[in-house]
C-alpha positions in Angstrom: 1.1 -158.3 -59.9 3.9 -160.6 -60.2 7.3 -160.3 -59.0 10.7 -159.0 -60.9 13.5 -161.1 -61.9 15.4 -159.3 -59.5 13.3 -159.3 -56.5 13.1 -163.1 -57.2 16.9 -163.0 -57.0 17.0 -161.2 -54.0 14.4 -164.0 -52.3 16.3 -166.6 -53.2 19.7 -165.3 -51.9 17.6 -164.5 -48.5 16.4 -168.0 -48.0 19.4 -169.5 -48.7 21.4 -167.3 -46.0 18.4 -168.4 -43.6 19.1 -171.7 -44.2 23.0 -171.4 -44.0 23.1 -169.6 -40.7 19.2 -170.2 -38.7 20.3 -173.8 -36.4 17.3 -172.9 -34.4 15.5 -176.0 -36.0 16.0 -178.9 -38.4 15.9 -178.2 -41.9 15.1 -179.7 -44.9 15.8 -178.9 -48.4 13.7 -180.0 -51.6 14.5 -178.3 -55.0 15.0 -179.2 -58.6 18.4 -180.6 -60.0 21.5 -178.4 -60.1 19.5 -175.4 -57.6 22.7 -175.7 -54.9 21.0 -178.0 -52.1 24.5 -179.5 -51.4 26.5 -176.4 -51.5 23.7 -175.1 -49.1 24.4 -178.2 -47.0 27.9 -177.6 -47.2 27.9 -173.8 -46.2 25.2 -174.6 -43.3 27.5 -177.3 -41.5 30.7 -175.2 -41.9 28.9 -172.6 -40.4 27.9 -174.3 -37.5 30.9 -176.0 -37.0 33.0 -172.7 -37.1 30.3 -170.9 -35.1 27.7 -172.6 -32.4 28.8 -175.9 -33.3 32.1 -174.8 -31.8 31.1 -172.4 -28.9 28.9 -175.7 -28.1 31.9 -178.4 -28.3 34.1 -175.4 -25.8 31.8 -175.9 -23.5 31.9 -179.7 -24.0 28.3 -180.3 -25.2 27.8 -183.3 -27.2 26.6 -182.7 -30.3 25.8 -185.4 -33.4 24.7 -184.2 -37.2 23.7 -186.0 -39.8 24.1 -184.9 -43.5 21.6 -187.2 -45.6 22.7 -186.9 -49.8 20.3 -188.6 -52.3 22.9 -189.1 -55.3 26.3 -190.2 -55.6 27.2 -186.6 -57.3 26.0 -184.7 -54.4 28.2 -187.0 -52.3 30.8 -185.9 -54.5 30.4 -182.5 -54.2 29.8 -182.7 -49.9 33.1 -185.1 -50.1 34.5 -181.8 -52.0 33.6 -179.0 -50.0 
């Protein structure tokens, strides 16, 4: 039995929220062209910034992150966001 368009849907939109919001470990991304890697980078970084990232740097943690993009158009778009 395979699974429904819309279960599919609902996968997808679960694993992205997982990897906008879980900072419990490193992440890595690896999808096809034009799937929403970057905007996922994006949404992950501003959520840690405007939630552990900053309860860390109160507390005056020191953090570092690095945001590695492949192609000058995801730079763009990271640049962007």
């Amino acid at each position: 039995m395979s699974a429904s368009p819309q279960d599919l849907l609902h996968a997808d939109q679960a694993a992205r929220r997982l990897a906008q919001t879980e900072f419990r470990s490193p992440l890595v991304l690896e999808a096809g062209a034009g799937t929403g890697k970057t905007w996922t980078l994006v949404a992950r970084i501003l959520a840690w910034y405007l939630g552990p990232g900053w309860e860390r740097a109160l507390r005056q943690e020191k953090e570092r992150g690095l945001c590695l993009l492949y192609t000058s158009d995801a730079a763009d778009e990271y640049q962007r966001g």
